[in-house]
N, C-alpha and C positions, 0 to 999 in steps of 0.2 A: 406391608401387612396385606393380605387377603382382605376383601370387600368381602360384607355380610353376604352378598349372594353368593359368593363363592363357597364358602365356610356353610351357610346354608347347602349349597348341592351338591358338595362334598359329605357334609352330616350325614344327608337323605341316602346317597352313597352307602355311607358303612351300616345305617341302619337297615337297608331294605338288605343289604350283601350278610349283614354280620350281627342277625336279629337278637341275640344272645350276649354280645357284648355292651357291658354296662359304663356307667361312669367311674365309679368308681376304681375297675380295672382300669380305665385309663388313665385314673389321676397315679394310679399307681404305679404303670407303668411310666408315665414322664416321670416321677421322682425316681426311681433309680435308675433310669437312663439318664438322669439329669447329676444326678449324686455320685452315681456310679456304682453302689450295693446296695443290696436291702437292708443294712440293717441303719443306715443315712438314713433311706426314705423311711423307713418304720418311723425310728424317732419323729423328721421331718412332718410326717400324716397323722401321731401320734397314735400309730397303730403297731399290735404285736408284730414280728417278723412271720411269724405263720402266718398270720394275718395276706400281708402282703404278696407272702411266697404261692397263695393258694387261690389270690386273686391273679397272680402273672401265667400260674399255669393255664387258668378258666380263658383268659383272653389268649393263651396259644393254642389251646382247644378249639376258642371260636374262629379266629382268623385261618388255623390250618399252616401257618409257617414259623418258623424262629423266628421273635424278635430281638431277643438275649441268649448270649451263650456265653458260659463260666469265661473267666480269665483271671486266671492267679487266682487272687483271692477275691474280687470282684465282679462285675461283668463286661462284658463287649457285646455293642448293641451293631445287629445285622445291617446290612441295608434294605430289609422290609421294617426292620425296627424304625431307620432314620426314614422313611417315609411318613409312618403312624406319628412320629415323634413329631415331623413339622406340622402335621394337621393336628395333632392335640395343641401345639403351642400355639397356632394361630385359631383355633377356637376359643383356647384360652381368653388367649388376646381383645378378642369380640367378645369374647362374657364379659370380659374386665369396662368394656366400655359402655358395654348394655348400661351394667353395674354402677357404671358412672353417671350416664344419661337418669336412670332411676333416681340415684342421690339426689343430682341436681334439680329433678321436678320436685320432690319432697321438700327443700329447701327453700322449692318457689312458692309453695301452697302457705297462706296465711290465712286467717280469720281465728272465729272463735268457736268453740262446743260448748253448748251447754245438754248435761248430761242429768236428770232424775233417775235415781236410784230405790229401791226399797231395801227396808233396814237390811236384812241381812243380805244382800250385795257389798258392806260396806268388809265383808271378809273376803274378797276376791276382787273387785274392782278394781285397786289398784295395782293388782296382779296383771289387768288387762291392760290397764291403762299407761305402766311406767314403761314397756317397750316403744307401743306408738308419740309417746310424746319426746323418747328420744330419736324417734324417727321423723317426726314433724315438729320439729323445734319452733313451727312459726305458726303453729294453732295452739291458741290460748283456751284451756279447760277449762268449766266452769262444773262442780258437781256436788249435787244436793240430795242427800239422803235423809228420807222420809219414812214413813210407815205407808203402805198402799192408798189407803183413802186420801192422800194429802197427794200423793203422785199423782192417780187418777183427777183431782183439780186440775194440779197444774197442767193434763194432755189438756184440760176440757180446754182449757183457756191458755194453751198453744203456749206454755213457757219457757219450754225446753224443746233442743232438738230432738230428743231422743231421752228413752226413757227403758228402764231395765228392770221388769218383774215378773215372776209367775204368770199371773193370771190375768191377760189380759182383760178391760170392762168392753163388754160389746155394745155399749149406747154412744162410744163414738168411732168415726173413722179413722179405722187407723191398720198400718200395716206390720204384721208381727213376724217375728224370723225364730224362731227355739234357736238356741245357740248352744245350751250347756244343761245337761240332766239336773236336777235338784229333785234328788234323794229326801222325803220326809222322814225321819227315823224318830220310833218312839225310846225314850232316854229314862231311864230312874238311877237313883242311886244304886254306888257301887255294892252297898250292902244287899240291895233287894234280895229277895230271892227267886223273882223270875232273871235275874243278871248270871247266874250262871246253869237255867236251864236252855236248850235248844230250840222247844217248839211250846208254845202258850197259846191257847184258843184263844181265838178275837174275843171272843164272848165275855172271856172271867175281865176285859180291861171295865167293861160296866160297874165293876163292883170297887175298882182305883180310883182315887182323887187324882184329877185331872190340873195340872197349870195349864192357863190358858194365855195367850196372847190378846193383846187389848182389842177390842173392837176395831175394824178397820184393818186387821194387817189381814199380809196374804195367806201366810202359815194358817193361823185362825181362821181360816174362811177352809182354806184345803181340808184342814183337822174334823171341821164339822159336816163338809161335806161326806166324807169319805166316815165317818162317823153313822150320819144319816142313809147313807146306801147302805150300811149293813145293820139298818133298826137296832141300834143304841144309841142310848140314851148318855151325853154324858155327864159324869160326876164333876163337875166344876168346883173346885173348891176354892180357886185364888187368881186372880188376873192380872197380869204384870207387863211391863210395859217394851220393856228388851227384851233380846235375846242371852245378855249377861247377866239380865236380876233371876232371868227364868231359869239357867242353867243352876244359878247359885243356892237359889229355893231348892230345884231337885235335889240338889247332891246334899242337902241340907236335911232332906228328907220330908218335904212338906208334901209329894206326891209324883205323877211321871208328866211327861209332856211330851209333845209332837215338838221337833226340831229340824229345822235344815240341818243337813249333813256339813255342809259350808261352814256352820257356825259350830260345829263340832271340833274338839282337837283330834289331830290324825289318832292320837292313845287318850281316847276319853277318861280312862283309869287314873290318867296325870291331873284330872277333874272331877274327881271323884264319882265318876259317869260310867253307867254303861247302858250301849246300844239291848235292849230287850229285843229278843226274836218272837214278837208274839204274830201271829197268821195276822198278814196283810200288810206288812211293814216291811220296808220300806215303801211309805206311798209313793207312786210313782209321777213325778212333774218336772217340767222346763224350764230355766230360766228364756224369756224371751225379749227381746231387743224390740220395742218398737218406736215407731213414729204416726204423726199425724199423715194420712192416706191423702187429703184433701187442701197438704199446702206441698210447696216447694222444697224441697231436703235442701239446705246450704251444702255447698262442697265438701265442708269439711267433716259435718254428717257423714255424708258418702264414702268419704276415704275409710273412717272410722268403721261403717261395717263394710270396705272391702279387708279391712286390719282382720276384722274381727272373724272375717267368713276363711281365711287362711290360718291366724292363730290359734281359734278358739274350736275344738271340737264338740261337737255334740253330744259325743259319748262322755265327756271328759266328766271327773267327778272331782 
């Protein structure tokens, strides 16, 4: 087998020579040099045969020679083909052991997470969390999901490594990363009648019965802010302590409420919900990942948001 330096300035090679060829055309090309027809590799890549046949032409466009030419019914690969073909295999090769090296540091990382949450994190969290734990079988999670004011304790008094909310409190040190959009969206029942108009001035929501979130959450704190920067006043009629009692009240028809989009069903309809487009909604906020600024991250902290800074987009909703 080729040593990584090699495979390294052979890479550097085809890329500085052949800036347009991708991986993909290469992986495509070893399968049906390796199989012997596209319609093997197609299955094989689990990709259509156009698929394949339009990635073989692009990489004989970019290199400028025949790698494959017809025979019978299959192909017969050139001898610029079998040159490409032994540097794709021996790259391969060096992935597979990168790939291997990786495994096994994973394998060696131990310890523990402990992880604070707020309430509605607890509809995606384990969305984040069941990949990396099959990745690091040897950090043991630990995760507690609160309402904000009960998170904000536990940073003040260092409980947790790491903690997953809105809005950060600025009276302690601490370092914050946005990781994931969180969409406020205002929700009434399916019957309303702003539910199937387009556009509702912010204004007439003064004159709705508001559900509200209990004291202390982050929802509730966003709601009223963003309430206050457009001078209204709101109508509060009921205050509830979830995300489930609050959705159940709306669609019940007790009034509207500000809701994470997270905590929503993808077809609110199946909940007897709908999103209202009134001016200003979706409010716009972050979920954010942080920790205490002023101690130490344990390792497995760290791993956890290099997971997160690779899985988890910003944009993601």
């Amino acid at each position: 087998m080729y040593s990584p330096d090699v495979i390294s300035d052979v890479l550097t090679m085809y890329l500085n020579a052949y800036p347009k060829v991708t991986f993909v055309q290469l992986r495509s090309f070893e399968a049906v040099a390796r199989l012997g027809g596209i319609t093997r590799a197609a299955a094989a890549l689990h990709l259509t045969q156009p698929t394949v046949s339009t990635q073989l032409k692009e990489l004989r466009s970019a290199v400028g020679v025949d790698l494959l030419v017809p025979a019978g019914r299959g192909v017969r690969i050139t001898d610029a083909g079998r040159d490409l073909l032994a540097t794709i295999e021996a790259m391969f090769e060096s992935w597979r052991e990168f790939e291997s090296g990786i495994l096994d540091r994973q394998q060696m990382i131990r310890g523990s997470l402990k992880i604070a949450g707020v309430t509605t994190t607890e509809y995606f969290l384990a969305q984040w969390l069941k990949p990396f734990v099959d990745a690091f079988p040897g950090i043991d999670v630990d995760l507690v999901i609160e309402n904000r004011d009960k998170v904000v304790s536990r940073l003040e008094n260092a409980q947790d490594d790491l903690a997953v909310m809105m809005t950060p409190p600025l009276h302690i040190p601490l370092s914050a990363t946005p990781v994931m959009e969180n969409p406020l969206c205002l929700v009434g029942p399916l019957a309303h009648p702003w539910a199937a108009r387009r556009a509702i001035p912010l204004k007439k929501l003064a004159d709705e019965p508001l559900l509200m979130r209990e004291p202390g959450s982050g929802t509730r704190q966003a709601a009223l802010e963003f309430l206050a920067e457009h001078e209204l006043t709101p109508n509060i009629r009921m205050t509830l302590g979830s995300n489930e009692a609050i959705k159940h009240a709306v669609a019940a028809g007790l009034g509207l409420a500000v809701v994470s989009r997270h905590a929503i069903a993808p077809d609110p309809a199946a909940d007897n919900l709908a999103i209202l487009k009134v001016a200003g909604f979706p409010i716009s906020r972050h979920w954010h990942v942080v920790h205490r600024a002023d101690r130490r991250l344990p390792r497995a902290a760290a791993v956890f948001l290099q997971y997160l800074d690779q899985a988890v987009s910003i944009s993601a909703t």
